[in-house]
N, C-alpha and C positions, 0 to 999 in steps of 0.2 A: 504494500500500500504506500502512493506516495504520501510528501509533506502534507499538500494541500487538501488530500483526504483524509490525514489525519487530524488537520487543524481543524474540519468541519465537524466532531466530535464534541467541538467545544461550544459555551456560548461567547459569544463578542466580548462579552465582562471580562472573561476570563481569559482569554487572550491576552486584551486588554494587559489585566493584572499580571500575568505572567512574562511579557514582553515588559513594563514597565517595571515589574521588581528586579528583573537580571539587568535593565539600565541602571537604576540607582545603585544596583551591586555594582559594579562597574564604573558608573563616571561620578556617581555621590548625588546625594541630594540637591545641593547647591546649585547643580548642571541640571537637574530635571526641573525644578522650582522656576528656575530661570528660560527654562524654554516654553512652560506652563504659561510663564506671566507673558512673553512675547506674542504665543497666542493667543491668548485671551485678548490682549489690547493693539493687535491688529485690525485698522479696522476690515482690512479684504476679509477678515475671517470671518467678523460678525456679519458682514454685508452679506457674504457668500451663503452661510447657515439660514440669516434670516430668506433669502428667496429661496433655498429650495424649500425650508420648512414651508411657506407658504404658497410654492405652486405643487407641495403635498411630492417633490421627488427626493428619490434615494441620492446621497454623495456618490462619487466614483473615486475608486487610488488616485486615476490618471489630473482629474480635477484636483483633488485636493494637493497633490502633488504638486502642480501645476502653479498652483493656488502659492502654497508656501517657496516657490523657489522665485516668485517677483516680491519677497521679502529680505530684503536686504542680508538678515539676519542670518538666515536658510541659504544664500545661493550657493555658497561654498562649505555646506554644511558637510558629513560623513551621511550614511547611508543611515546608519542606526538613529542620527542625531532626526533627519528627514522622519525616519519611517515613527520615531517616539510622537515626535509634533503633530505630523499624519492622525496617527491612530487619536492623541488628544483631539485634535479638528470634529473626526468621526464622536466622540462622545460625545463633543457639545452639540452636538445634530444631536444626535440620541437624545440628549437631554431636553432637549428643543419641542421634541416630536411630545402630542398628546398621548390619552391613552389607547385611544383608538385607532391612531396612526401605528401603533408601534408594533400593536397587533395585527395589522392588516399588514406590516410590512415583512412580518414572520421573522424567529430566531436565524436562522439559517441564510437571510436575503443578509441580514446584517454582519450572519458571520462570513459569508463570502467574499464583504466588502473590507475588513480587517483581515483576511487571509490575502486577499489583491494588495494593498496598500505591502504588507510585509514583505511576500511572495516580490512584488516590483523593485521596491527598497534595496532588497538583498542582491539585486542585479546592478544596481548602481555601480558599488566599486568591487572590480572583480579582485579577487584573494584567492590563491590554494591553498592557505596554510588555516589554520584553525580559528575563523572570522568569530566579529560577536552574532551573527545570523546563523553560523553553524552551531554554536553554540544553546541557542536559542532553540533551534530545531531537533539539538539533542535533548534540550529539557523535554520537549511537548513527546518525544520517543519519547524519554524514560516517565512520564505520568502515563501513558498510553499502555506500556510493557506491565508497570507497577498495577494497573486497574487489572490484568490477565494475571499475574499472580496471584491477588486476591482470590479470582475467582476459581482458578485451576486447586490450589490447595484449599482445603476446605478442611480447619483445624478450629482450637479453642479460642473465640474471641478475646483480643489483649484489649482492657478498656484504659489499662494507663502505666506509666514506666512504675516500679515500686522503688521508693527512697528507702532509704537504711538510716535509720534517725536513730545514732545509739547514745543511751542515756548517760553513760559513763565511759571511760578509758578501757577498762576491761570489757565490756560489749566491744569496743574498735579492735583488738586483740585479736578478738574470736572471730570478725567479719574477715580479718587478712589472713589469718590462718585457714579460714576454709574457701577452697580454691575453684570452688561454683562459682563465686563471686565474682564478678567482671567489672574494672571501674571503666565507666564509660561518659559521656561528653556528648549532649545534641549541639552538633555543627551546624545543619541545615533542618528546615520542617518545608515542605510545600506550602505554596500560598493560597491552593485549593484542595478540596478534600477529592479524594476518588470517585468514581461511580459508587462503592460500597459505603461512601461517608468517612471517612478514613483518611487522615494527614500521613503521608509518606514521612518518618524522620528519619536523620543521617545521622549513626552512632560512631564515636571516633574513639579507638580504646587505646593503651596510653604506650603501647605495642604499633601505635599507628594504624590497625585492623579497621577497615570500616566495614559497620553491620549496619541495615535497614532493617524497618519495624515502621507495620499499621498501624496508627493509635487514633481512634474518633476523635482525642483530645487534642489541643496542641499540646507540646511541650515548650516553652521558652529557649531557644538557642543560648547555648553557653551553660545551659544546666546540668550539672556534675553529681552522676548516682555512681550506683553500684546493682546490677541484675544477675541473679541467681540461675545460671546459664541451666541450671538443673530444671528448670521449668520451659525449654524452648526447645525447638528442633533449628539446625540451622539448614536450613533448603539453600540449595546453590540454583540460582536460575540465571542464563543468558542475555545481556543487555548489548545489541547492535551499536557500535558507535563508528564515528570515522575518525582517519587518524591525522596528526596533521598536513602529512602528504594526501589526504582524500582517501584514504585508501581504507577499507571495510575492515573493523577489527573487533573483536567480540570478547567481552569482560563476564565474567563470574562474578555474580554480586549477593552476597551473600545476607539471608531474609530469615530473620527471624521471629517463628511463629512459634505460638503456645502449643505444648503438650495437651494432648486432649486426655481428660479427668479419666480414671479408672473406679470407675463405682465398684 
C-alpha cells in the first residue's frame, strides 16, 4: 500500500497533528508560533479562506501553495516550512466552514486535500538521504504497522505502566536485587491513540534497549519506572523503514504485551 493510501486512514486533524508535532520536534516552537502568526495576519490568506468559504468551495494544495509563495515570507521557504503553513491555511478553512458545510464536504474530501498539500510539499526539494518528509512518512508506517499489532496478538489488556513507590531503603534493596525488574524511561508517547484506543509508548532501558507498549493512558515522557518483565511477553514484530540511501531495511521492534491470567 502506498503513502497516500495510507495517509487516507487518517482524519485531516490528525494528520494535521502529526505533521505538526515532528515540526516542533525538529525546528522548536519558536519557528512554528512564528509561521502561525505570518498566516494568520496575511491578508491573501484571510481574503483567500473568506471567498471560498462563501462560494461554499473546497481549498486545493496547488492554490494554497500558490497562495503562500507570493508571500514574501514563504518564497524561499524549505519544503517542510511551505507544507506546515499549507496545512495551517487548510484548518482555518476548516475552521471557517459551518456545520453543515463540513458534513457535506465529508472526512475523507478533507483528508485528501492534506495528503495533496504534503504529498506536493515533499517534491519540492529533492533529497536521497533521510529528509524531514521521509521521516514523517515513516511515522504515519509505524502508527499504521502499530494499529496491526494490536490487532494480530490478542493478549491481557495493559491499562497502565506500574510504578514501584518503595516506602523505605530496604524495599529499594529488594527491587534491584530481583532481576524481573527493568528500569525503564518513556522517551516518546504518540500524539494519537490507535484504532484500539491505545497510545503507542517508546521504552528506553538504561542498557539502551528500546521496548514498545499499548497503554489507553498516556504516560508523561521522561517518566522513570521500573516493570516486572515477569508479567509481559516480549513479541518481536517487523517494522519496514528506508535507509538513508533509500534503500528498504526492516527492524525488529520489540512489543511488549501482558501475560494473559491463569485462572
Amino acid at each position: 500500500m502506498g503513502v497516500s493510501e495510507n495517509m487516507l486512514r487518517f482524519t485531516p486533524e490528525t494528520l494535521a497533528e502529526v505533521f505538526g508535532q515532528q515540526f516542533v520536534q525538529e525546528f522548536g516552537t519558536n519557528k512554528a508560533d512564528e509561521i502561525i502568526d505570518k498566516i494568520n495576519k496575511a491578508e491573501r490568506v484571510t481574503r483567500y479562506v473568506g471567498t471560498i468559504v462563501a462560494r461554499g468551495l473546497n481549498p486545493t494544495a496547488s492554490e494554497i501553495t500558490s497562495l503562500l509563495n507570493n508571500i514574501p515570507y514563504f518564497i524561499f521557504s524549505k519544503g517542510e516550512t511551505l507544507c506546515f503553513a499549507s496545512v495551517g491555511v487548510f484548518l482555518m478553512w476548516q475552521k471557517s466552514l459551518n456545520e453543515r458545510e463540513t458534513i457535506n464536504g465529508g472526512t475523507n474530501i478533507h483528508t485528501g486535500i492534506v495528503i495533496d498539500i504534503i504529498r506536493d510539499c515533499s517534491k519540492l526539494k529533492y533529497n536521497r538521504r533521510n529528509n524531514f518528509f521521509t521521516r514523517f512518512f515513516q511515522s504515519i508506517e509505524f502508527i499504521i504497522q502499530s494499529d496491526k499489532v494490536e490487532q494480530e496478538i490478542k493478549e491481557k489488556e495493559i491499562t497502565k505502566l506500574n510504578f514501584r513507590v518503595s516506602p523505605n531503603i530496604e524495599a529499594d534493596k529488594e527491587i534491584h536485587l530481583n532481576k524481573s525488574f527493568l528500569k525503564v524511561k518513556v522517551t516518546k508517547v504518540s500524539a494519537q491513540p490507535s484504532q484500539s484506543g491505545n497510545y503507542i509508548h517508546t521504552l528506553k532501558t538504561e542498557k539502551k534497549l528500546t521496548y514498545f507498549i499499548a497503554l489507553p493512558v498516556k504516560t508523561p515522557v521522561g517518566t522513570e519506572t521500573e516493570i516486572d518483565m515477569e508479567l509481559y511477553n516480549v513479541i518481536e514484530r517487523p517494522y519496514e523503514i528506508k535507509n538513508e540511501s533509500g534503500e528498504p531495511q526492516t527492524l525488529q521492534l520489540k512489543w511488549l504485551l501482558g501475560k494473559p491470567k491463569i485462572e
